[in-house]
N, C-alpha and C positions, 0 to 999 in steps of 0.2 A: 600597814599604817592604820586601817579598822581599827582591827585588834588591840592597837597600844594607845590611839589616839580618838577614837571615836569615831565616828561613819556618819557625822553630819555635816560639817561643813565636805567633806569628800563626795558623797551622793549630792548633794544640792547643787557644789561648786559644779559636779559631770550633768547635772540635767541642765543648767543654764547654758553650761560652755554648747553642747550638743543642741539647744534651742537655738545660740544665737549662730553657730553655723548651719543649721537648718533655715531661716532668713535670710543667711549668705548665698544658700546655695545656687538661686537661680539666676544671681546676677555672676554668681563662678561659672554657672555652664554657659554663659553669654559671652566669657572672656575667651575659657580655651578646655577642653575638656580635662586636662591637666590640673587647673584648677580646684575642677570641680572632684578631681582624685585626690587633691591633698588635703582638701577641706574635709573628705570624708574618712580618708586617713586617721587626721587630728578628731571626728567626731568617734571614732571606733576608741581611740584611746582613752576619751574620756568616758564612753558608756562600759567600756572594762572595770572602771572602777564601779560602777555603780552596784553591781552581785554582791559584790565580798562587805562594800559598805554598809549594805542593807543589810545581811545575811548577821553581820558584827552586833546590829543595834537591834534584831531578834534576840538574839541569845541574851541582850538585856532588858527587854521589854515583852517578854513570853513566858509564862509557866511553861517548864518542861515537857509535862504530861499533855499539854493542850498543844505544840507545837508544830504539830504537824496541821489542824487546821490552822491556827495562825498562819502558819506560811500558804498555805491551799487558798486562803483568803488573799492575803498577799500577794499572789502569782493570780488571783481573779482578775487585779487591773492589768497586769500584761495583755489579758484578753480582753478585756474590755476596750483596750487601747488599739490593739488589732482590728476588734470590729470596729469602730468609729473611726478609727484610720480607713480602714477599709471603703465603707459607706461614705465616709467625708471624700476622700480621694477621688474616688472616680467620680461622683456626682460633681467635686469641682473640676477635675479633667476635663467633665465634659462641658459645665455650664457654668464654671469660677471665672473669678476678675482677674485682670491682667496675662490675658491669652490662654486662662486655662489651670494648665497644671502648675504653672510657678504658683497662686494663689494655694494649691495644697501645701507647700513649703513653708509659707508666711502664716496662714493661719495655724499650723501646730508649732510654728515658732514660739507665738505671740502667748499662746495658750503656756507651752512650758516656761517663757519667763517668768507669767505670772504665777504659776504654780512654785516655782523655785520662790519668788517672793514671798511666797506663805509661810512656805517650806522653813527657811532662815529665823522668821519670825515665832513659826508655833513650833518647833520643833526640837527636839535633846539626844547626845548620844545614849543615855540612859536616865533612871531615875535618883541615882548620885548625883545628876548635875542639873538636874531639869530646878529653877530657883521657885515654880511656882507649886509645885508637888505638894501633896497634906502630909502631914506628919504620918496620919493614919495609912493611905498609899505607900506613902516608902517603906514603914514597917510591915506592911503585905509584900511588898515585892523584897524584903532581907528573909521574909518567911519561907519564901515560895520558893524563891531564885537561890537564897545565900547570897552574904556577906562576900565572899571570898569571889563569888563567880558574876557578883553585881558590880564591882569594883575592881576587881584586878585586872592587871594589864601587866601579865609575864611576858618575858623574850619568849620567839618562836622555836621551838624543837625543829629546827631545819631539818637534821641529817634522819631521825624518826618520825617526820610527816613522811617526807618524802621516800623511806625504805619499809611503808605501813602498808602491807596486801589489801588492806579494806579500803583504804583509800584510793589504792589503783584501781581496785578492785570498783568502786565510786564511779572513779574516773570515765573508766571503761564506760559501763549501762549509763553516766550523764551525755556519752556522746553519742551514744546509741539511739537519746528517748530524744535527742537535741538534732540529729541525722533526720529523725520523721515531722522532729515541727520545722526544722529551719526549710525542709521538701516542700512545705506546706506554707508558712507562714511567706517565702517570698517567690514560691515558685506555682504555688495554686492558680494566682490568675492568668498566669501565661497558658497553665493544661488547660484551662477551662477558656482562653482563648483558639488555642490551638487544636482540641481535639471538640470541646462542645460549641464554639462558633460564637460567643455571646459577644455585645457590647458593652465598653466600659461599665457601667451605670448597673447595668445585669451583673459583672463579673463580678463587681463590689460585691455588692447583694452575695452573690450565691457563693463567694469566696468566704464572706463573713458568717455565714450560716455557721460552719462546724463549730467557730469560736464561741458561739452561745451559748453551743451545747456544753462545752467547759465552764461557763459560767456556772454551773449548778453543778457538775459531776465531780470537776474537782475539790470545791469544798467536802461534797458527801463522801468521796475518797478519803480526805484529810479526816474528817470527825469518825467516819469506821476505824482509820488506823489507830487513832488517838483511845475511841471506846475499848479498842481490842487490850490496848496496850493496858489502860489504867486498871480496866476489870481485874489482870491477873491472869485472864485464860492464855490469854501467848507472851511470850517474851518480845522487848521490843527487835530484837535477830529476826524471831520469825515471822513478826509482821513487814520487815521491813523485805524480806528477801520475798515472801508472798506477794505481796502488792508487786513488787516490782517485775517478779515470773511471768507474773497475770497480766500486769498491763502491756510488756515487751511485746511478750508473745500476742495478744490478743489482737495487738497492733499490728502485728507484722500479719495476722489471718487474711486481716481487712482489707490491707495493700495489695495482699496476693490477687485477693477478690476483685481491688479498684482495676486490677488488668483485666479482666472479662466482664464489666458492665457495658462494653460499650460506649457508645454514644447518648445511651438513656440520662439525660441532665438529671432528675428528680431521683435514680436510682444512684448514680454519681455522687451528689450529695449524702444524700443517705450514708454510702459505705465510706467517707470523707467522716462524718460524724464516727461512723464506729470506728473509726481510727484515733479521734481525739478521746473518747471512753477510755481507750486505753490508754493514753497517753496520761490522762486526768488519773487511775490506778497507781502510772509507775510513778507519778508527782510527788507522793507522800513521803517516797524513797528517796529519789537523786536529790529534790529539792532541801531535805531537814539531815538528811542520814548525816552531813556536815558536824550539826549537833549531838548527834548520838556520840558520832566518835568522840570529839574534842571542843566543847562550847566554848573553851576561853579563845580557841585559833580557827574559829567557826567561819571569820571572816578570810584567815589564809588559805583554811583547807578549800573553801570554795572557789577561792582566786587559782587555786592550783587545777581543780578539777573542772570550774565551769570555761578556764583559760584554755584546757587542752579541748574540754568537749566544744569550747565555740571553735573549733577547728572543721567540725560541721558545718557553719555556717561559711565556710569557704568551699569544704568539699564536696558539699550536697550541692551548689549551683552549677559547680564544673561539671561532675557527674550528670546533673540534667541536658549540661551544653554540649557534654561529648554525645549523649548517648539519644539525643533529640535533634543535631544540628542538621545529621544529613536526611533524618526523616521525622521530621516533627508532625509524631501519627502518633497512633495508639498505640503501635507495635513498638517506636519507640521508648516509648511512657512507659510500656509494661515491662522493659527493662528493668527501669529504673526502680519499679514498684517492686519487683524483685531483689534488687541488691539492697532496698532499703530493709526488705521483710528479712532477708537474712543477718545483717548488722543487727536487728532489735533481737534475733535469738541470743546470737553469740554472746552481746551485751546482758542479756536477762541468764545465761548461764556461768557466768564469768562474776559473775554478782552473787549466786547462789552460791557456787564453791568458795571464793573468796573474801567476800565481805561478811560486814558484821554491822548489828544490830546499838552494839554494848560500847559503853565509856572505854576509850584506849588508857593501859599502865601511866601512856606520856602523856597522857592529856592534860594533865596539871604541874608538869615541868616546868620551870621556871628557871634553867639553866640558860645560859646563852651559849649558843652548839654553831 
């Protein structure tokens, strides 16, 4: 629907729907917990759309060659949103209105309405329809982009997305680099209650540290990939399969490692950060390689691959729950820090042999299959 129809009213309609059940949510878990699962339900289906939406109105609002930090940029508010999530959260858990933690609900409610209000107002699926655009802008972006790939909206090549090695091949390493942040992004402050002892207020705090560190490595990630590519010295193939070797693996060292720190909090941290290093590496890859292959279906090839790798974000919690319930220590965490380290190889070698760098034959298909 990206793809054919644009990605703005779809991302804005998924950030308001997902706010205003975010506002629902504490008067849901007040009914029945039931509730408060179908609310979150209906919020997962609407933050589904929001990847492919975004990822559609890239491919028409990005120079090619710059793409990869555009989207590095891009993926910076994810984190950004995590630490202030993070820092907001427990600071209101422990000292917000209305008992606490329901006020973390309302005020990032209240905040994505508004945002979406903005959203509505300043914003276009491209620069064909934006009405307030210069003459002079649009004729830089027919320059840059093209005609044909600023404006069209072919049928999707169904049965050749989906029988593409490089796209599976995608698929694979996006669940891989998606298996160590979803470890991270919803199950850190539970390790760092359970095995470092902190309170809320601490946990925020020291949970949100590693996401800083993304603030700044992921861009410089994205602008190395980007310099490599324009120079000439590498192909965009073998930057994309580099970066993503590099960050898998480099990721998975650190995990191995986060099992033998101990108890040391500050050391903890620490190897928490060189895990996002590496994750901020393989961004350049899972996050754009959508575009290398196929910009006009940029928004389905993501729907396909970021859909199967959010299959992380269910497996990585189970994973934590089996492998921590009956001893929520260190020994069980080191578990886990292990089957995460090995998924990031497999994914980073699966990616090497398989994938690809380069424009797909079908990428400008325009049959209906």
């Amino acid at each position: 629907m990206a793809d054919r129809f644009g990605g703005k009213w779809l991302y804005g309609g998924c950030v308001l729907l997902s706010s205003v059940i975010t506002l629902l949510s504490p008067a849901a878990a007040a009914i029945h917990i039931d509730v408060l699962i179908a609310l979150r339900v209906l919020s997962g289906l609407g933050e589904g759309v929001m990847m492919p939406a975004v990822q559609a109105m890239i491919a028409r609002w990005s120079p090619p060659k710059y793409r990869s930090i555009v989207v590095s940029i891009i993926t910076d508010g994810v984190d950004a949103g995590l630490i202030v999530g993070m820092l907001l959260t427990g600071f209101l858990c422990d000292y917000g209105f209305a008992g606490g933690w329901p006020s973390a609900f309302y005020v990032c409610g209240v905040l994505g309405c508004v945002w979406s209000a903005a959203w509505f107002l300043l914003c276009y699926s491209s620069p064909y329809t934006h009405p307030r655009i210069s003459t002079t802008e649009r004729k830089y972006w027919q320059t840059t982009i093209g005609t044909t790939d600023l404006v069209a909206h072919p049928s999707t090549p169904w049965r050749k997305t989906f029988t593409s090695a490089p796209v599976w091949a995608l698929t694979i390493a996006f669940f891989a680099a998606l298996w160590g942040f979803y470890t991270f992004a919803s199950c850190l402050p539970l390790y760092m209650d359970d095995v470092l002892g902190v309170d809320m207020t601490v946990n925020g705090a020291f949970s949100a540290v590693p996401f800083v560190v993304t603030l700044v490595t992921i861009p410089v990630a994205g602008l190395s990939a980007d310099l490599l590519r324009s120079s000439g010295k590498l192909s965009s193939d073998v930057v994309r399969k580099v970066f993503c070797f590099a960050g898998l693996t480099l990721a998975s060292c650190f995990f191995v490692l986060m099992g033998h720190v101990g108890c040391n909090r500050a050391l903890t941290v620490a190897t928490v950060c060189g895990v996002m290093v590496g994750f901020s590496l393989a961004y350049p890859t899972v996050s754009v390689n959508q575009h290398d292959l196929a910009p006009l279906h940029a928004g389905m090839i993501v729907g396909l691959t970021y859909g199967v790798a959010s299959l992380a974000a269910i497996t990585a919690p189970i994973a934590v729950s089996t492998l921590t319930y009956q001893q929520s220590t260190r020994s069980g965490w080191q578990n886990m820090f292990y089957l995460t380290a090995a998924i990031h190889v497999a994914g980073a070698v699966v990616f090497v042999v398989f994938g690809s760098g380069e424009r797909q034959t079908w990428a400008d298909d325009t049959g209906l299959e």
